[in-house]
C-alpha positions as CSV (number, residue, x, y, z in Angstrom):
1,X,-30.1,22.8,11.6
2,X,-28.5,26.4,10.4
3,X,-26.9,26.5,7.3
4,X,-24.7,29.0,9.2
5,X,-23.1,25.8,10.8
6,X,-19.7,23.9,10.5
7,X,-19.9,21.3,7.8
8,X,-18.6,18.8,10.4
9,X,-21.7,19.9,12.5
10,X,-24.5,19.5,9.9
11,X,-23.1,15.7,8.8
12,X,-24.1,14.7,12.3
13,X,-27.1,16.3,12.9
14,X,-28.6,16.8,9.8
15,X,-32.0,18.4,9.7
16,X,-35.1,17.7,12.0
17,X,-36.9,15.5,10.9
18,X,-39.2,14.8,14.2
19,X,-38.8,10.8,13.4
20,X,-36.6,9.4,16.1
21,X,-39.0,7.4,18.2
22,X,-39.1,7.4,22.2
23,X,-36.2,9.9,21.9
24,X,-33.8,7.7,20.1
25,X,-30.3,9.3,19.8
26,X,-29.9,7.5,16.8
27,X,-31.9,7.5,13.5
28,X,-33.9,3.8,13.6
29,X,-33.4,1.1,11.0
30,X,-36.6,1.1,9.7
31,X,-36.5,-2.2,8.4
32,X,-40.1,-2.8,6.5
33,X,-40.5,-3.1,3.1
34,X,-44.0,-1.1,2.6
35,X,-45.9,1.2,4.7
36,X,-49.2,1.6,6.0
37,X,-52.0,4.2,5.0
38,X,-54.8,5.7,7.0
39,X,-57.2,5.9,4.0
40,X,-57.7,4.8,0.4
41,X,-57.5,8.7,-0.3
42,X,-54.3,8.6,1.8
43,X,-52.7,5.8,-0.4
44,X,-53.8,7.5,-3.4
45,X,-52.7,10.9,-2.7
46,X,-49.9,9.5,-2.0
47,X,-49.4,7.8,-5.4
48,X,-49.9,11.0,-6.9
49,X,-47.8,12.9,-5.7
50,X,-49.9,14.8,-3.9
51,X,-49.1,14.5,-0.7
52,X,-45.9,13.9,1.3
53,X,-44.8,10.1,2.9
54,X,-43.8,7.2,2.5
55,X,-45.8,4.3,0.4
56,X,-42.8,1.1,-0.5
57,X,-39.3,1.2,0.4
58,X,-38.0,1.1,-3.2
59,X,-39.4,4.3,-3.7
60,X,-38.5,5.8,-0.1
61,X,-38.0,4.6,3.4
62,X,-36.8,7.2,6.8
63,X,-33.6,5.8,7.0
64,X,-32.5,6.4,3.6
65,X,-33.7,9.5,3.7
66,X,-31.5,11.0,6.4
67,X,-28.4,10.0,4.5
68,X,-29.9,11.7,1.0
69,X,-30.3,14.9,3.3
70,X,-27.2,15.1,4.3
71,X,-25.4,14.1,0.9
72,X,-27.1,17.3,-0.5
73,X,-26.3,19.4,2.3
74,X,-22.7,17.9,1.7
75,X,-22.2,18.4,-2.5
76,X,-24.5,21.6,-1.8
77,X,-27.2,20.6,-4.2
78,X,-31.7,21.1,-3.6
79,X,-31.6,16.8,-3.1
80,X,-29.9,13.7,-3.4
81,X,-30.9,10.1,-4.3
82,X,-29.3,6.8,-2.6
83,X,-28.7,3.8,-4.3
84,X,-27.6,0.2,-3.5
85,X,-24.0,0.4,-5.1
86,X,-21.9,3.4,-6.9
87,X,-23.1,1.7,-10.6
88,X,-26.7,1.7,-9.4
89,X,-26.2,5.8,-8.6
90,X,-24.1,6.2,-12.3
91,X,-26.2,4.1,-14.7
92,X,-29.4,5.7,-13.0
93,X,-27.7,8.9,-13.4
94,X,-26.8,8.3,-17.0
95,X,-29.6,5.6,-18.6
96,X,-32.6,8.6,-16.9
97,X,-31.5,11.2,-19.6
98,X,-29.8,9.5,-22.2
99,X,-31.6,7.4,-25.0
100,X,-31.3,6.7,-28.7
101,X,-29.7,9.1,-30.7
102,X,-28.3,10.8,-27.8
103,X,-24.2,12.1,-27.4
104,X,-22.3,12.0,-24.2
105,X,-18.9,12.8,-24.2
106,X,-17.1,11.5,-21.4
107,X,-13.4,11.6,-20.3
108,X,-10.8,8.8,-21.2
109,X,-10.1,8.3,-17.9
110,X,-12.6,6.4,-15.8
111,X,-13.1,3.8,-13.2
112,X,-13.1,0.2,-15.3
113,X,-17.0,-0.5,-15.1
114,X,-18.2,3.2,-15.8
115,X,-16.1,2.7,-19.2
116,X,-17.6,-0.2,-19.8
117,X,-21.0,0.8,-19.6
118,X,-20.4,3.7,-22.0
119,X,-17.7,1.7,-23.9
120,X,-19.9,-1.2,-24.6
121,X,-24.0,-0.6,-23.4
122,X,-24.4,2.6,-23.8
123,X,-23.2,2.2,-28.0
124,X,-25.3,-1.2,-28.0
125,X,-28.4,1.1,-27.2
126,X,-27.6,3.9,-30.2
127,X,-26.0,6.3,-28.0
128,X,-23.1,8.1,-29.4
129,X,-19.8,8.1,-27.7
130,X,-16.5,9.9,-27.5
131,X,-14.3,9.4,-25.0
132,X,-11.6,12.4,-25.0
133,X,-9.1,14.1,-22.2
134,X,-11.1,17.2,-20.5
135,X,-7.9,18.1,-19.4
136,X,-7.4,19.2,-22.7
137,X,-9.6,22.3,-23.3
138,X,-8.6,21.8,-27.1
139,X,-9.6,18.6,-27.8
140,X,-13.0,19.6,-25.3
141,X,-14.1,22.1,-27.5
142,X,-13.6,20.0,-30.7
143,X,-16.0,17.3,-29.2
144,X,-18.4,19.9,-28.2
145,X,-19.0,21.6,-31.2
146,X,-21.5,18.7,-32.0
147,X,-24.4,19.2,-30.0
148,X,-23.8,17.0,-27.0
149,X,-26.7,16.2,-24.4
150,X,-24.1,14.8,-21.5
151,X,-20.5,15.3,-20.3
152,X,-19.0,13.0,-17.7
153,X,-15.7,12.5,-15.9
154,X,-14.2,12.4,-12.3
155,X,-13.1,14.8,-9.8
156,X,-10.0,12.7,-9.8
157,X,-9.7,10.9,-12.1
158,X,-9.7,6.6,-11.2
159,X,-6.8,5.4,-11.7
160,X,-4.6,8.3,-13.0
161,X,-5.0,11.2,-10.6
162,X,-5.4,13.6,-13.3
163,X,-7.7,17.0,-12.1
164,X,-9.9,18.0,-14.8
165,X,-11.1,22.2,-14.3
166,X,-14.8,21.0,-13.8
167,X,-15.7,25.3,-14.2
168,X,-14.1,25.4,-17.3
169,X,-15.6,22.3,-18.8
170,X,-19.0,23.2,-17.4
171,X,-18.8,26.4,-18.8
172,X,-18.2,25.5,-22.3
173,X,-20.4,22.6,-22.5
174,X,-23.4,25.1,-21.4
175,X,-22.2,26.8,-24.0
176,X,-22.3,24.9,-26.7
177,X,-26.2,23.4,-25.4
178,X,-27.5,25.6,-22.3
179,X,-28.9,21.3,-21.6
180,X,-26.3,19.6,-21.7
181,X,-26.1,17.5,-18.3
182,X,-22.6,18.0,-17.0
183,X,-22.3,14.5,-14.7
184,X,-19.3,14.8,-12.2
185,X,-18.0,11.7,-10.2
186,X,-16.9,12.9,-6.9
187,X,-15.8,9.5,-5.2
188,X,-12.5,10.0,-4.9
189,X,-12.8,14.0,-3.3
190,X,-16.2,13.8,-1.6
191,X,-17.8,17.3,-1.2
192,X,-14.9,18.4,1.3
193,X,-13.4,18.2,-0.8
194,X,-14.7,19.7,-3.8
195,X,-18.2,20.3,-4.3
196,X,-18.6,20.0,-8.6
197,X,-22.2,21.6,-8.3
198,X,-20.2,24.7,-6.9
199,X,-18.4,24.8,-9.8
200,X,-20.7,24.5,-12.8
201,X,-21.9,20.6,-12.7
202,X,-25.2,19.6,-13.1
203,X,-25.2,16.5,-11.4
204,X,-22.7,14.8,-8.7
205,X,-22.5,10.8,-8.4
206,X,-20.7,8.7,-5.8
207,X,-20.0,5.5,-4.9
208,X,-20.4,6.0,-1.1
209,X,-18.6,2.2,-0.4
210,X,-15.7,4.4,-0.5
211,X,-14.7,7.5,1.9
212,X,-18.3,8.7,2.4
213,X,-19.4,5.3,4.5
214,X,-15.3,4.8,5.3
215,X,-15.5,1.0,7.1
216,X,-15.1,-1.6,4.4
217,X,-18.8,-2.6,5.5
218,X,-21.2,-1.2,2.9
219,X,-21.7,-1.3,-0.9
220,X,-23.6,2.2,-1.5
221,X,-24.0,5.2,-4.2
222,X,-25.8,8.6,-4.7
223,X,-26.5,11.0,-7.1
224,X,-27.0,14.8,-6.0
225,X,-28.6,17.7,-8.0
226,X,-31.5,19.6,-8.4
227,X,-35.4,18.6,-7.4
228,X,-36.2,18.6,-10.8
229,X,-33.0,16.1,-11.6
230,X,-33.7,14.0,-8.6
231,X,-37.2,13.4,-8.9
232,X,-36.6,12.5,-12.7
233,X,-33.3,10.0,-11.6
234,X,-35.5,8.6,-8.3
235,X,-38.9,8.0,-10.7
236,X,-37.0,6.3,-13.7
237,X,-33.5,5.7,-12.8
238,X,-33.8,4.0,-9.6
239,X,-37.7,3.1,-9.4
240,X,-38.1,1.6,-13.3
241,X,-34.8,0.9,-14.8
242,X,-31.8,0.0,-12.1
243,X,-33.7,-0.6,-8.9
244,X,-30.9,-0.4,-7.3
245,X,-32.2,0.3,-3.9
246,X,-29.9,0.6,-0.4
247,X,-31.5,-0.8,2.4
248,X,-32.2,0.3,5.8
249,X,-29.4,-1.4,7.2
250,X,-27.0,-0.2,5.4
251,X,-28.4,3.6,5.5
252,X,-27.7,3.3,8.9
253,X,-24.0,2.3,8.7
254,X,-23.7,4.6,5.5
255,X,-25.4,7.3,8.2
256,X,-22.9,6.4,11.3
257,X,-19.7,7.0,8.9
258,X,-20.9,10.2,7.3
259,X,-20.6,11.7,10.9
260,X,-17.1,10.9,10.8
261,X,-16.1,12.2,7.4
262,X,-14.5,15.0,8.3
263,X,-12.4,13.8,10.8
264,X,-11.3,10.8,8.1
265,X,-10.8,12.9,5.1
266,X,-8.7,14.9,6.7
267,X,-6.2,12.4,8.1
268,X,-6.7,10.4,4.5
269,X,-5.4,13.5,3.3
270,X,-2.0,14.4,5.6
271,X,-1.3,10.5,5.8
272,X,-1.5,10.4,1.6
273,X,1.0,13.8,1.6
274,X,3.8,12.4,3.7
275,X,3.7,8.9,1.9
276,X,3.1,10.8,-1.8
277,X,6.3,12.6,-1.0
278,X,8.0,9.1,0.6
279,X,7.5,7.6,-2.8
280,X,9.5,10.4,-5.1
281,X,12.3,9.8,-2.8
282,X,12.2,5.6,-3.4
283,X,14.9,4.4,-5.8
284,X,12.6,2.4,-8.4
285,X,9.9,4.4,-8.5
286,X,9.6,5.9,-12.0
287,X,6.5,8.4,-10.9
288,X,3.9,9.7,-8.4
289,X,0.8,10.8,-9.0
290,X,-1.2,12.8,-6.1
291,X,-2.9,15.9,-6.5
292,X,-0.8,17.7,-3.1
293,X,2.5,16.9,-5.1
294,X,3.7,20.4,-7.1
295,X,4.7,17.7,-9.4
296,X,1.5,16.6,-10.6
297,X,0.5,18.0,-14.0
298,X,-2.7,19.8,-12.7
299,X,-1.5,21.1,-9.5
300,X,-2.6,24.5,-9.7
301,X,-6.0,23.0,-10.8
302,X,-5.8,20.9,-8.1
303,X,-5.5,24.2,-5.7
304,X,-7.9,26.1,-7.2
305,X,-11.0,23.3,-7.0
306,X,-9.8,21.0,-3.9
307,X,-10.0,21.8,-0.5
308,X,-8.4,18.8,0.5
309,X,-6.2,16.5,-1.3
310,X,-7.8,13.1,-0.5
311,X,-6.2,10.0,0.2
312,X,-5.3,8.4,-3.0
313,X,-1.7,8.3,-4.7
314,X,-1.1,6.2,-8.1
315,X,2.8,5.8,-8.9
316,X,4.6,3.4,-11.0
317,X,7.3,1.2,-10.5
318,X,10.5,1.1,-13.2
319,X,8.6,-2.5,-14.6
320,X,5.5,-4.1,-14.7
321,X,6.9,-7.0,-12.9
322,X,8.2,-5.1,-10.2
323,X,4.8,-3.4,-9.5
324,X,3.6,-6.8,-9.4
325,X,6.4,-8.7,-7.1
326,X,6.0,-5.4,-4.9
327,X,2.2,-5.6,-4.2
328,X,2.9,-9.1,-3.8
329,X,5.0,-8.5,-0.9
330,X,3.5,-5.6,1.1
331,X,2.7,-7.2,4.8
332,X,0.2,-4.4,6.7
333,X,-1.2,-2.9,3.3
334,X,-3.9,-5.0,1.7
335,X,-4.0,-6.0,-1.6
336,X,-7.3,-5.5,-2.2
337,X,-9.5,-3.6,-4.7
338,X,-12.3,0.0,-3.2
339,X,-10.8,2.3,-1.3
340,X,-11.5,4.9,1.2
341,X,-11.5,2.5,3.9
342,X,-9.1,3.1,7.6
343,X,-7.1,0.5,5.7
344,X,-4.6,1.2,3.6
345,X,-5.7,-0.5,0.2
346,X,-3.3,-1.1,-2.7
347,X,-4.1,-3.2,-6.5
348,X,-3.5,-3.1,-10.2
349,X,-5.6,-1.0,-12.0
350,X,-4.4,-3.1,-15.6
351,X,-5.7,-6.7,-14.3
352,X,-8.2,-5.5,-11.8
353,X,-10.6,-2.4,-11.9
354,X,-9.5,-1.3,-15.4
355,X,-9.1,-4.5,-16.5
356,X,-12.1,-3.6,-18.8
357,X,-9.8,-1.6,-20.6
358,X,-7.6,-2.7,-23.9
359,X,-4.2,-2.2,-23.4
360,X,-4.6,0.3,-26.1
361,X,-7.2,2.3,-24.4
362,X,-5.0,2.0,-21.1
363,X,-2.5,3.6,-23.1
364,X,-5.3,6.2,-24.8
365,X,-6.7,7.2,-20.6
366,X,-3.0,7.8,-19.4
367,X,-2.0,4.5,-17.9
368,X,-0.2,1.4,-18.1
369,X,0.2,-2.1,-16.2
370,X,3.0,-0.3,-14.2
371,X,0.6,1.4,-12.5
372,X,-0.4,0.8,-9.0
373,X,-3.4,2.5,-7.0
374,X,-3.0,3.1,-3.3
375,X,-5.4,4.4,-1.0
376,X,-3.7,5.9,1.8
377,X,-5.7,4.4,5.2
378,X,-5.6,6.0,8.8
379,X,-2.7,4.1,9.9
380,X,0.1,5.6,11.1
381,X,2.0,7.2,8.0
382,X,5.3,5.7,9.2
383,X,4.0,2.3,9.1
384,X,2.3,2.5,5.9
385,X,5.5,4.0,4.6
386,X,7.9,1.1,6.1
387,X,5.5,-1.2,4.7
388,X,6.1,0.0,0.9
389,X,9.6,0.5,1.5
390,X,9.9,-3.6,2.5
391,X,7.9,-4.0,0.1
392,X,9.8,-2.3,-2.9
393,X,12.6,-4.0,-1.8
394,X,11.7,-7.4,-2.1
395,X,10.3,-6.6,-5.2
396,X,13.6,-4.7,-6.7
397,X,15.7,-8.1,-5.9
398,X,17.2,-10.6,-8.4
């Protein structure tokens, strides 16, 4: 395929790759766990990485494959590596470079098992720590005046919505140690969003679960970067220390929703804009918090770096125990945990995905237990709207 071509175009077709049997329209599930050599010399040419193919599925299989194409050819990077869950992608991502004695610096503000494994792992293995705000440029070069070997935060940030100027950051961390590994996660903007590597970032992570497979069906990561980078991430991260392999199976689905990205992302996107907007207008909600709102504190970030605004909107309630009763009465939204699905998806951060956080450190990343997530689905916006609206209600009753 041209690189000349629509992004919507290349997430379909992908490249070439001369491997759809009897003319398949479809990329096959090949479902076998190792693969067959014509010679000795063959198999150990193959070991050595000195020829091209594939030798055991942990290590590379054609289905996979085609996805970590086109995840490359979406965050713009020289490859991409798949992984059996978003943590597989971010402690291979993290765990291949990082070792005793090492610094990373990452942002306060981070999904709930990410801070954990920097929080609590990652200082159990002699790795120094800091968690600070990248949002404030300040307090970033502060941190970065000792010599740090890796910077991580989000695109949008899980479950605040903050934007942090990934150019800016990446700028000065390079800076300060031309080596430094600036690790972005993009789960909650995908690369039509915002493409990190575009602007400065070494290396972009996912949990693909989310908008990039888009049905509710699959538990899937990558990481995206260089050759060099990917090689080093597929032959440590994923091969000796996670393992964390995806399947054929689920390449396949991950492959059939990545077709439909486009498409989803941008009705994620109007759908969250008119409900964003519903919400400031709702008597009992205190605050919204969604990067297309010229309330948000990053907004003109926002505009510069995002393409699209993505589908997810925190706000907060006037109590904790209204959040509560309110999520507690919403009849078409789910109350569920992930997002990115066709559903609309709403929780609590506090007792559920950030539940790894101390209330302290809740306080510390921006957020408290009044804080609800949504993830705007592909409903109709009126619906999902009506829905909170009962919902609030209820909630806001004696």
């Amino acid at each position: 395929m041209s690189k000349d071509q629509a992004m919507s175009t290349r997430l379909i077709h992908g490249d070439s790759h001369g491997m759809k049997p009897y003319g398949s329209l479809q990329m096959p599930i090949f479902q076998t766990s190792t693969f067959e050599f014509e010679s000795t010399a063959q198999g150990a040419a193959r070991f050595a990485g000195q020829e091209d193919g594939y030798i055991y599925s942990r290590l590379g299989n054609p289905s996979r494959a085609v996805i970590e194409e086109k995840l490359a050819i979406l965050e713009n990077t020289e490859a991409a590596v798949a992984f059996g869950s978003g943590m597989g992608a971010i402690s291979s991502a993290t765990t291949t470079f990082m070792k005793k004695g090492s610094r990373l610096v990452a942002d306060k503000a981070l999904y709930g098992c990410t801070f954990a494994l920097f929080n609590h792992k990652f200082r159990e293995l002699g790795i120094d720590v800091e968690f600070i705000d990248f949002t404030d440029m300040k307090a970033a070069r502060k941190a970065l005046r000792k010599k740090t070997d890796m910077v991580y935060f989000e695109t949008i940030s899980n479950p605040t919505m903050k934007v942090v100027d990934i150019e800016k950051v990446a700028a000065l961390a390079h800076e300060k140690n031309p080596d430094c590994l600036v690790v972005v996660d993009n789960t909650f903007a995908t690369g039509l969003c915002c493409k990190p590597h575009d602007h400065g970032a070494d290396i972009v992570v996912h949990s693909a679960t989310k908008y990039l497979n888009g049905h509710g069906d699959v538990i899937a990561g990558f990481v995206c970067g260089s050759n060099d980078l990917m090689m080093k991430v597929r032959t440590v991260g994923l091969k000796d220390i996670t393992g964390s392999v995806l399947g054929p199976l689920d390449s396949f689905l991950l492959n059939r929703g990545l077709k439909t990205l486009p498409l989803r992302m941008a009705k994620h996107s109007e759908n969250a804009m008119k409900v964003a907007k519903a919400l400031e207008a709702m008597d009992g909600i205190e605050a919204v918090y969604y990067v297309g709102l010229k309330s948000h504190p990053q907004y003109k970030v926002a505009k510069k770096e995002l393409a699209m605004t993505s589908g997810m909107i925190a706000f907060e309630p006037k109590t904790a125990k209204i959040a509560e009763k309110m999520m507690n009465n919403v009849k078409m939204c789910v109350l569920a945990v992930s997002l990115g699905d066709c559903e609309t998806l709403i929780e609590h951060p506090g007792s559920m995905t950030h539940s790894t956080y101390t209330e302290e450190e809740m306080k510390e990343a921006g957020f408290t237990k009044k804080l609800v997530r949504l993830s705007v689905g592909l409903e109709c916006a009126d619906d999902i709207i009506a829905d909170l609206e009962q919902a609030l209600k209820a909630a806001m009753k004696k």
